[in-house]
PASEBA-1860 file (N, C-alpha, C; in nm, 3 decimals):
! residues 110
1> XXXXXXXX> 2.534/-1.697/-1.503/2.466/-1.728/-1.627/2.520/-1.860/-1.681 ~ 2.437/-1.958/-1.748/2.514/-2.042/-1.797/2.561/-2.032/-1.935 ~ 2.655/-2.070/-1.961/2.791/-2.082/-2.050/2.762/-2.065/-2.166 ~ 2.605/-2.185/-2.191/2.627/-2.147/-2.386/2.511/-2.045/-2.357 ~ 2.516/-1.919/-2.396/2.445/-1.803/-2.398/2.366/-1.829/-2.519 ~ 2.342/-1.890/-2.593/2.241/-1.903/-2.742/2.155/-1.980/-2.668 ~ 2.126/-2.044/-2.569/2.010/-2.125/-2.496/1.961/-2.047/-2.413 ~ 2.013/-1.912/-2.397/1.923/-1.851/-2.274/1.903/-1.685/-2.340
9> XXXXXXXX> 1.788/-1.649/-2.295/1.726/-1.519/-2.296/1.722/-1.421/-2.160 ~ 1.821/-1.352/-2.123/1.829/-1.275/-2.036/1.663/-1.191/-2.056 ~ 1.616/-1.177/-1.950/1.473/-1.111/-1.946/1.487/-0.965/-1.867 ~ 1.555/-0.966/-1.751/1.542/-0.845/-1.740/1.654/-0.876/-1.583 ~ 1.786/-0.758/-1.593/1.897/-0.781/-1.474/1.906/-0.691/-1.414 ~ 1.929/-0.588/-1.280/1.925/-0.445/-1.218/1.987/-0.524/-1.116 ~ 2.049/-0.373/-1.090/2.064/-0.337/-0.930/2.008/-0.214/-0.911 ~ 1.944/-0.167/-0.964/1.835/-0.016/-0.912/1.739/-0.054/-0.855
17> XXXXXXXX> 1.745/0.022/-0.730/1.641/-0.019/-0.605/1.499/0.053/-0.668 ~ 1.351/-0.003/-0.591/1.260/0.064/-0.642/1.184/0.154/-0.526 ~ 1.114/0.181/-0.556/1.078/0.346/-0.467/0.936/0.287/-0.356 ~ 0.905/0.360/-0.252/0.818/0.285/-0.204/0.657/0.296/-0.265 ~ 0.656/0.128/-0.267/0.515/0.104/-0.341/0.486/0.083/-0.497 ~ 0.640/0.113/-0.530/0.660/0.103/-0.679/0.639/-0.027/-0.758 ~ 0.587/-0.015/-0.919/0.555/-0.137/-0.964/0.667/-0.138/-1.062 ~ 0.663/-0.224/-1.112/0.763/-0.201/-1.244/0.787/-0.311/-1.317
25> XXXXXXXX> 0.750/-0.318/-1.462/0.762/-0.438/-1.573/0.872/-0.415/-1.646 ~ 0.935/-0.541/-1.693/1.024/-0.525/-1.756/0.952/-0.544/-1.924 ~ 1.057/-0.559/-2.048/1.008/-0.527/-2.152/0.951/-0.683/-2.183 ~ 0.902/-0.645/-2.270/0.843/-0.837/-2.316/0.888/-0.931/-2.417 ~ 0.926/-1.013/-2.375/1.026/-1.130/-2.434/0.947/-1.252/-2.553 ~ 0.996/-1.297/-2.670/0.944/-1.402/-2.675/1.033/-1.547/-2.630 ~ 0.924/-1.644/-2.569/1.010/-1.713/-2.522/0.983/-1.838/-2.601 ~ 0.943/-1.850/-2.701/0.960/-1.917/-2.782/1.076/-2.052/-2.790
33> XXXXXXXX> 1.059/-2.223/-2.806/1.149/-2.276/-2.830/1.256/-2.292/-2.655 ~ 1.199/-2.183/-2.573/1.252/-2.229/-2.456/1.207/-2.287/-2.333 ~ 1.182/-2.355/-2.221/1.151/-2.453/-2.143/1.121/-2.427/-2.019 ~ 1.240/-2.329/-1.942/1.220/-2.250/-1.835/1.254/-2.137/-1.790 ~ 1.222/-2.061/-1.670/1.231/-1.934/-1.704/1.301/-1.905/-1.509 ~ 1.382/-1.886/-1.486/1.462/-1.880/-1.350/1.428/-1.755/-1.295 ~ 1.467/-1.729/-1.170/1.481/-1.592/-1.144/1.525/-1.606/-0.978 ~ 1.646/-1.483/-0.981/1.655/-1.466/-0.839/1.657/-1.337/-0.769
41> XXXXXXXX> 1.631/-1.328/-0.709/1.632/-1.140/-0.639/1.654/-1.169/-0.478 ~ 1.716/-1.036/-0.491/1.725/-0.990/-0.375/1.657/-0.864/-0.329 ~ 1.654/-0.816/-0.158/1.558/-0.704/-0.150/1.590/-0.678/0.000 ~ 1.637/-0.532/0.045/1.632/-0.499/0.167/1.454/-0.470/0.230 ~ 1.350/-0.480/0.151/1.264/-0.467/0.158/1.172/-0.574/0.114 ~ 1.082/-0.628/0.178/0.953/-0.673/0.132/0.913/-0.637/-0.004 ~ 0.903/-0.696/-0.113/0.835/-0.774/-0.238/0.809/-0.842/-0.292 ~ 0.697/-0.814/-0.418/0.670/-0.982/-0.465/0.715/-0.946/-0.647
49> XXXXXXXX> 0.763/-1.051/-0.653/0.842/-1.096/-0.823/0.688/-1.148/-0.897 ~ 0.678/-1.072/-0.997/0.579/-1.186/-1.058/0.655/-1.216/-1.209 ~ 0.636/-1.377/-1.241/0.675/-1.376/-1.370/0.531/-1.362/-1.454 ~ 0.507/-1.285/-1.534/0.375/-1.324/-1.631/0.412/-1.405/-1.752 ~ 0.286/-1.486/-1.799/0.336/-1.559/-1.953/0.170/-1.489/-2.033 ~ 0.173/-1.480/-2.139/0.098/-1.482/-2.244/0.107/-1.519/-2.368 ~ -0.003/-1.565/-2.444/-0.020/-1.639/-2.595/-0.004/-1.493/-2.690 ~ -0.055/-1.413/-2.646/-0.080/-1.263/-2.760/0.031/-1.152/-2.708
57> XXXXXXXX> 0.106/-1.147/-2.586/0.190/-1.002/-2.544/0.098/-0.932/-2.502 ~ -0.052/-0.932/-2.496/-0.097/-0.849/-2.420/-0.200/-0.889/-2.292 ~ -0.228/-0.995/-2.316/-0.331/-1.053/-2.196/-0.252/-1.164/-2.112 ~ -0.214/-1.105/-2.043/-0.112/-1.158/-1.907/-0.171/-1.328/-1.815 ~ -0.207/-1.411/-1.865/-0.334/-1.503/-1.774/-0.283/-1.582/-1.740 ~ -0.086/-1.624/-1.759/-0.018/-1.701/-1.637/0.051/-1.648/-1.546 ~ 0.041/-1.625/-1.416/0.141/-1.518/-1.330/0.160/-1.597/-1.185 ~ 0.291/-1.660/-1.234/0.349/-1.745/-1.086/0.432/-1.633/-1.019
65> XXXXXXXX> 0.376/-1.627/-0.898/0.424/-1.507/-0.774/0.510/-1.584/-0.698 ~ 0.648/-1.470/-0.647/0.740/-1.517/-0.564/0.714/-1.406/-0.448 ~ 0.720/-1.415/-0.332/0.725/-1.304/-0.221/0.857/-1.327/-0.189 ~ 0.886/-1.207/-0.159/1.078/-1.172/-0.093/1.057/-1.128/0.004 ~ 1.110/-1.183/0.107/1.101/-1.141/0.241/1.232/-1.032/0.264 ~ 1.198/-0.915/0.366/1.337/-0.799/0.304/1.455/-0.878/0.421 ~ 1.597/-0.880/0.328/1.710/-0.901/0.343/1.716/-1.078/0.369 ~ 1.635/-1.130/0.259/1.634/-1.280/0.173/1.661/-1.303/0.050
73> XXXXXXXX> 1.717/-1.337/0.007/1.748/-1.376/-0.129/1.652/-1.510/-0.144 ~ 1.586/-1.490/-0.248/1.488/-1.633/-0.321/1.534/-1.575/-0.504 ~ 1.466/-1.745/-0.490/1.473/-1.797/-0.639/1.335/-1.856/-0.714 ~ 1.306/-1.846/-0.829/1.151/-1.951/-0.842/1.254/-2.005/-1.009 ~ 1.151/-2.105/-1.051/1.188/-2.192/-1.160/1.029/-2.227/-1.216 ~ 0.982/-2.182/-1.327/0.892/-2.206/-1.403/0.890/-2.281/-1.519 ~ 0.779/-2.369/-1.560/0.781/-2.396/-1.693/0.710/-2.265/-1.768 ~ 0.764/-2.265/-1.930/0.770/-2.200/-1.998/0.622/-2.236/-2.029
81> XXXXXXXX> 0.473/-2.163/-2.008/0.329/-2.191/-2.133/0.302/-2.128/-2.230 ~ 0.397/-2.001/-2.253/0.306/-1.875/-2.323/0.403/-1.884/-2.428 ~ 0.402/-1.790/-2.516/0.457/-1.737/-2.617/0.570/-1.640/-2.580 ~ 0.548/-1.545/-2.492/0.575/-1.359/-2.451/0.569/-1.391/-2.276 ~ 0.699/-1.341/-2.256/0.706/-1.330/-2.128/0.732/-1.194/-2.080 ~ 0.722/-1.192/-1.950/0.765/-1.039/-1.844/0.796/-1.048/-1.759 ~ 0.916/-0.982/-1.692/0.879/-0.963/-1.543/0.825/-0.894/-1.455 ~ 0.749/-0.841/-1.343/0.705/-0.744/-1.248/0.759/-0.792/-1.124
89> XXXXXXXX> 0.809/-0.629/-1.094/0.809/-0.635/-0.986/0.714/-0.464/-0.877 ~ 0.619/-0.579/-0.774/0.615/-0.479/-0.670/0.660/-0.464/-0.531 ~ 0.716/-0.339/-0.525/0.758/-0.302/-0.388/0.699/-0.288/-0.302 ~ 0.697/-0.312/-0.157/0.591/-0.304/-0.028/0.602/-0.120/-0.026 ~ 0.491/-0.157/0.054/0.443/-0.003/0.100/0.519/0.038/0.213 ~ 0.639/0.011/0.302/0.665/0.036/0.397/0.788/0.124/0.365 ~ 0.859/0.118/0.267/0.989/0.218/0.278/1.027/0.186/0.129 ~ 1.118/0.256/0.090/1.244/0.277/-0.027/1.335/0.153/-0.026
97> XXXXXXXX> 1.342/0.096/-0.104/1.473/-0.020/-0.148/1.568/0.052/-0.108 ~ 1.664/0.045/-0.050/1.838/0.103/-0.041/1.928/-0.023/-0.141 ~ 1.869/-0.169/-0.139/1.936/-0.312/-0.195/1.863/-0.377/-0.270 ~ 1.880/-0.384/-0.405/1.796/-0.484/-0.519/1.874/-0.538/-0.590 ~ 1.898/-0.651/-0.625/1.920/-0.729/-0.704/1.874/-0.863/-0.819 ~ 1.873/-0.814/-0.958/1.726/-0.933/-0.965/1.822/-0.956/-1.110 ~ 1.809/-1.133/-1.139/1.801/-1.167/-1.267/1.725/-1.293/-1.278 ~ 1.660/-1.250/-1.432/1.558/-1.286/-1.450/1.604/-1.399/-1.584
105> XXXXXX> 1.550/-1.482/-1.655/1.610/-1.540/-1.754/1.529/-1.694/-1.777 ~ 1.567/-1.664/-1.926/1.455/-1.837/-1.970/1.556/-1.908/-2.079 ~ 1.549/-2.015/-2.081/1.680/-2.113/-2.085/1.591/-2.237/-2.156 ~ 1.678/-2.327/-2.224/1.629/-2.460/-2.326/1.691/-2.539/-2.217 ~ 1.644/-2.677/-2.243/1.697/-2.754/-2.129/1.668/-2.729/-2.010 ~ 1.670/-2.855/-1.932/1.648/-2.781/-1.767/1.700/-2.655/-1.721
END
C-alpha cells in the first residue's frame, strides 16, 4: 500500500477463494477527488476482475475487464470516470479456487 493512506481508498482485499462459477461484488465506494484505481490478484484458477465505475451507484456503464490466467498474478491501472466504484469478481466454471488473492484500491496522484 502506499504510505500516505489519506490518498488512497482500499476498495476491497481477500484471501478467500471463490467457489466454482462464483460471482462476487464488493461494496461500493465513492471515488470521488481520486484519479486511479489499481488492482492485483491472484488465482489458482481462471478469472476475470471487473472494475465497474458509475455516476448514480446503481447503473454500472464503465467496466474495464482483467482476465487471470490460473496460477498468474496480473495487475490493471484505470482512470477514475464515475463517481461510485466496485469490484467483481467471476470465477471460471472449471473447479473451486484453493488460491486467491486480490487488492483492489483508488489513489490521488498517479
Amino acid at each position: 500500500m502506499p504510505e500516505a493512506y489519506d490518498t488512497t481508498i482500499e476498495i476491497y482485499s481477500s484471501e478467500t477463494a471463490l467457489g466454482t462459477s462464483a460471482a462476487w461484488n464488493s461494496s461500493i465506494f465513492s471515488v470521488q477527488g481520486m484519479s486511479t484505481i489499481r488492482a492485483m490478484v491472484f488465482s489458482d484458477v481462471v478469472l476475470t476482475l471487473q472494475i465497474q465505475q458509475s455516476m448514480n451507484g446503481v447503473n454500472w456503464d464503465v467496466i474495464d475487464e482483467l482476465d487471470v490466467l490460473a496460477n498468474k498474478g496480473a495487475g490493471i491501472l484505470v482512470g477514475v470516470v464515475g463517481t461510485s466504484v466496485r469490484a467483481r469478481f467471476l470465477n471460471a466454471a472449471q473447479a473451486n479456487q484453493t488460491v486467491f488473492r486480490a487488492l483492489v484500491f483508488a489513489q490521488k496522484g498517479d
